[in-house]
N, C-alpha and C positions, 0 to 999 in steps of 0.2 A: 327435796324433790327436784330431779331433772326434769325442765319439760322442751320436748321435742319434738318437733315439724317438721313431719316426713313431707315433701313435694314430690308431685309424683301426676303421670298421664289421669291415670284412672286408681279405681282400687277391685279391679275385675279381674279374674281369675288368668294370671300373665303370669311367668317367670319372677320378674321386678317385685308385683306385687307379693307373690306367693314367700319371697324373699322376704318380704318387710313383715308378712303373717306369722310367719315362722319363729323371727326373732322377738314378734312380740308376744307371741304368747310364751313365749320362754325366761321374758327379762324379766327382772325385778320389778315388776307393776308397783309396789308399796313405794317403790324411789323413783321410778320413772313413769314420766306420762306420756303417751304416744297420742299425737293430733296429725290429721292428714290434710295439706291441702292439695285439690286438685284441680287440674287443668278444664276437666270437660265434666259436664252434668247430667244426672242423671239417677239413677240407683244404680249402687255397686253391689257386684258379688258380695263381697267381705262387709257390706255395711253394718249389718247385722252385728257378727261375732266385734266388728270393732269398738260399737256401741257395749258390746256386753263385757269387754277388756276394760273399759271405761275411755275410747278414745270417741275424736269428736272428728268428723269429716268436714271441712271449709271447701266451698270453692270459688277460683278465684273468678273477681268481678265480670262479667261481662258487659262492654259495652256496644252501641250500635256501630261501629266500625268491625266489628268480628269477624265479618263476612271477607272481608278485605284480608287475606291472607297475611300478608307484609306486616301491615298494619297490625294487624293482632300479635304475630311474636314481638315485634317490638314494644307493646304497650306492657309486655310482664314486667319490666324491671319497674315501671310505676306505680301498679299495680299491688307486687310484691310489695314494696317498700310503703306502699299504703297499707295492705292488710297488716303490716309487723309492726306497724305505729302503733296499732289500734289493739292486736295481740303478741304479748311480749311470752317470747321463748327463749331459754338457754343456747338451743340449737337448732340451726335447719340445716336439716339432712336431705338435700336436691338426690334425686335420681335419676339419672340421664342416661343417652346413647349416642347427643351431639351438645357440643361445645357450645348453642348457642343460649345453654342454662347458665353460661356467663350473665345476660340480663338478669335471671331472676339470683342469682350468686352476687350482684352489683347491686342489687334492690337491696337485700338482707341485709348488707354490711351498710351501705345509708342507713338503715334501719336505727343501726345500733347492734344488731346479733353478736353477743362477742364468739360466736364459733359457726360456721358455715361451711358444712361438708359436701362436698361434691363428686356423687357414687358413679362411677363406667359402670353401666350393665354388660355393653355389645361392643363388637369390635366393628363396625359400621355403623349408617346410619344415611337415611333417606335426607336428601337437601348438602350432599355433601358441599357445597361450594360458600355455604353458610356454615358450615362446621369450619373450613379450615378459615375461614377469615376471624371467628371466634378463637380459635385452639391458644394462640396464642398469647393472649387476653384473659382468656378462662386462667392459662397457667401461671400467669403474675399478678392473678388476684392473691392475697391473704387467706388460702382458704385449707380445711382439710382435705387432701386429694384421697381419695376410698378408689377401689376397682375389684371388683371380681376375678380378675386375672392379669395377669403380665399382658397379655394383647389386647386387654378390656384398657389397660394404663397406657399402652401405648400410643391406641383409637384418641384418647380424647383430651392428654396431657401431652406438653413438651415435656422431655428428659431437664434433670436427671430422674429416673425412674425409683430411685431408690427413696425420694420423698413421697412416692405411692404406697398407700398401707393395702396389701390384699385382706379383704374381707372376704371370705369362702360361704357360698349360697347351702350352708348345713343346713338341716333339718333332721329330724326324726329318725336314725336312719331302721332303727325297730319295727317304724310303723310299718315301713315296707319290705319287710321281711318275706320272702314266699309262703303263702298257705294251699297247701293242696289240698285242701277240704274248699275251701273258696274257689280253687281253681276247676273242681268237678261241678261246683255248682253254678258255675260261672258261664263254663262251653255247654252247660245243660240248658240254661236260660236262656242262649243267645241261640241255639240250634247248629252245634257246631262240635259235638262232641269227639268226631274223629276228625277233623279236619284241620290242616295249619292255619293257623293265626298271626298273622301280622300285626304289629302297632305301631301307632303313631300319636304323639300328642302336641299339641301346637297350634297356635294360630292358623288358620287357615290365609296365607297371604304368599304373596314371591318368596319372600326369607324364608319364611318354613321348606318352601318348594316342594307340595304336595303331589304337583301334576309329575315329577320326576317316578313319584313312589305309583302311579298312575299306569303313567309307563310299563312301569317293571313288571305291574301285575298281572300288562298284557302280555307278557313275552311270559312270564314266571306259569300262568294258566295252561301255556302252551305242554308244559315239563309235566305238571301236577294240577289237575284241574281242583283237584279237593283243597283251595287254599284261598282267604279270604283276607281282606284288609280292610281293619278298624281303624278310621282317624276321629279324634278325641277332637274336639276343640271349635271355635268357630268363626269366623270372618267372611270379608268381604268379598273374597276368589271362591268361595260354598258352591255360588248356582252355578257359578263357569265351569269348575270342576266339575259338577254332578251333570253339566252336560255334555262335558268332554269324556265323561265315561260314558255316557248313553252312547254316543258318538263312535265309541270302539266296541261298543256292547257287552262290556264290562260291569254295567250298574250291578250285577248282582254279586258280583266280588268285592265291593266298596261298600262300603257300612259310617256313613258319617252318622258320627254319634253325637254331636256337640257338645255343650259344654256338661263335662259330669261331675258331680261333689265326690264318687268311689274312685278316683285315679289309682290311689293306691291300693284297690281291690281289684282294677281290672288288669293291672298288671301280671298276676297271677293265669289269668286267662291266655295271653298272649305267647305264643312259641318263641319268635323272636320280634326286639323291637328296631325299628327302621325310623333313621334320621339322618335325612339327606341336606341338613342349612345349608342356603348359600353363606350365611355368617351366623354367628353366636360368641355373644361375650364368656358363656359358660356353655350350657346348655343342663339345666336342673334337670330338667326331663328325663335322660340321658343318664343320669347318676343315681337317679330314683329307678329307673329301668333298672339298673346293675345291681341295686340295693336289697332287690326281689329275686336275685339269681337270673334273671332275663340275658337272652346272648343279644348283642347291642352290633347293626350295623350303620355307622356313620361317616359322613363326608369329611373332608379336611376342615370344611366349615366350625367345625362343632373343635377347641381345643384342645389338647392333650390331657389338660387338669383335669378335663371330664373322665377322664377310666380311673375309676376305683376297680376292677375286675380282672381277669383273664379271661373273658367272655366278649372282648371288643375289637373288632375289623373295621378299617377304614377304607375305602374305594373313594375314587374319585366320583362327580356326577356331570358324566354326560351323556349323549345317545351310545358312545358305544363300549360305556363304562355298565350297561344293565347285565351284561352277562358274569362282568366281574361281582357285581351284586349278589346274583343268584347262587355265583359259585361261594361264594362269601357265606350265604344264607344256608346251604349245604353242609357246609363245616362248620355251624355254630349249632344247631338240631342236634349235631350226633352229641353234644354236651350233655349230661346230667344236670338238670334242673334244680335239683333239689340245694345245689350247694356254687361256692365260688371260690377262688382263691383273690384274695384282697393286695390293690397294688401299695404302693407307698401313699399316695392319696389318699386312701381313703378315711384315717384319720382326720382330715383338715373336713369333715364333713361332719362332724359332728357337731351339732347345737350348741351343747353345754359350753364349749372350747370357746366354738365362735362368737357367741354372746359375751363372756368377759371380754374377748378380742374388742369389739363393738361399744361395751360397755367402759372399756377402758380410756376409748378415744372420747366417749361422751364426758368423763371426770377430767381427762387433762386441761391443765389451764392452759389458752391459746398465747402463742408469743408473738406479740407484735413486734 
């Protein structure tokens, strides 16, 4: 039996997270045991199905200095390396988007961990001036380098890049397969049976950059009033957006849905999906859109690795990039829905593949 400690923000319905769900309902549960510890408290989305996988969710200490911003990142590497006295793992599998998971990558190996992977989600990361005093540090630890993509490797390791293993955020890709029986019943429930549909799914925050899709909806109305924009998901930018559409007098074209367990049933619903990141280590969202036959419009934000389809346009996002949107939006409709041609990528998406990928770094023996 492997057993593994996933580190990780939250275990709530995120990219990251959804990544580590993925993989674990798919691994060899009889040989492998997944434990999570996290950063912040709380009840998580996934706590549930994790319990029912047979994992166990820790989180890490708090003490009364927490408030103290500084103070609290610096105390994980103590932290860390106290809870991994007390519970011993084969592997900790860190999953980041800044470099300063050096600390808790520095705790583990005090520890004793003889294996310590450290995953790129994103190709940025908020507190950048603590990332790059990290980066360095982070790359001459002993550690397994994992990344999502070549720019996810590139964000948060020095070169040479070729000691980065990509691990591809697969999933399902069945589940999401288009159903047009789901899809009549879908724009039937929602009151929108002739009209376009938009999507979006994502944190509500500046990275996702919602107010861009905001924007667009107000000039897009202008063209076609019968057209309507669903964002999935939720954070901390909710009420400001929902006031800055009242503000344009848009509220009734905007449909925040928050957070929903059907992602892969409302896909189906949507005409085209729209994702404007200012950044993305991947963008899963985006691959899952494709996965359903959805025509997909995204920013440069969002990387290459993401098209598995012939159904995806890229625009830039600024004020006077919304018209190149719309013309975008135009020419992905007149597609047939019901089908896609698949690019080279889209193999590297499949579960099955990526799991032994995953599961193979978890069996190698580390060389010191």
């Amino acid at each position: 039996m492997i057993k593994v400690l996933h580190v990780t923000g939250t275990m709530n319905l995120g990219g990251q997270e959804t990544f580590i769900m993925n993989f674990f309902r798919n691994i060899d549960r009889a040989n492998v045991k997944f434990d999570f510890l996290c950063l912040g408290n709380g009840k998580y989305h996934f706590a549930e199905e994790i319990s029912a996988l047979g994992g166990e969710i820790f989180h890490l200490k708090k003490t009364i200095f927490d408030r103290i911003p500084l103070y609290k990142l610096f105390t994980r590497k103590s932290l860390t390396k106290r809870f991994l006295h007390c519970h011993k793992y084969d592997v900790v599998h860190i999953h980041t988007a800044n470099a300063i998971s050096y600390l808790m990558a520095k705790g583990a190996l005090e520890a004793g961990v003889r294996k310590v992977i450290v995953h790129s989600h994103n190709t940025s990361s908020y507190g950048s001036g603590i990332h790059k005093f990290y980066k360095k540090r982070l790359s001459a630890l002993n550690i397994v380098k994992v990344a999502c993509s070549r720019q996810a490797a590139e964000w948060l390791f020095e070169p040479p890049y070729s000691q980065v293993k990509v691990i591809y955020n697969a999933f399902d890709l069945g589940k999401f397969a288009f159903d047009a029986k789901k899809r009549i019943e879908l724009r039937d429930a929602y009151g929108i049976k002739e009209m376009l549909a938009f999507g979006h799914v994502g944190r509500i925050d500046k990275q996702k950059n919602q107010k861009f899709l905001i924007d667009l909806m107000c000039e897009y109305i202008k063209i076609n009033n019968q057209a309507i924009l669903f964002l999935v998901g939720k954070g901390d930018q909710r009420k400001k957006l929902e006031k800055y559409a009242k503000n344009l007098n848009i509220e009734g074209k905007i449909v925040f849905l928050g957070i929903k367990p059907d992602v892969s049933d409302l896909y189906n619903m949507f005409d085209v999906f729209l994702f404007p990141s200012l950044f993305e280590g991947l963008g899963i969202v985006s691959v899952e859109a494709q996965a359903n036959a959805l025509p997909v419009v995204q920013s440069p934000g969002v990387p290459r690795l993401s098209v598995i389809s012939d159904k995806v346009l890229y625009n830039e996002i600024n004020k006077s990039s919304v018209l190149a949107w719309i013309e975008s939006i135009h020419q992905l409709v007149k597609n047939d829905r019901k089908s896609f041609t698949p690019t080279e990528n889209y193999g590297n998406y499949n579960i099955f593949s990526q799991v032994k990928e995953l599961l193979a770094i978890y069996e190698e023996q580390k060389n010191d």
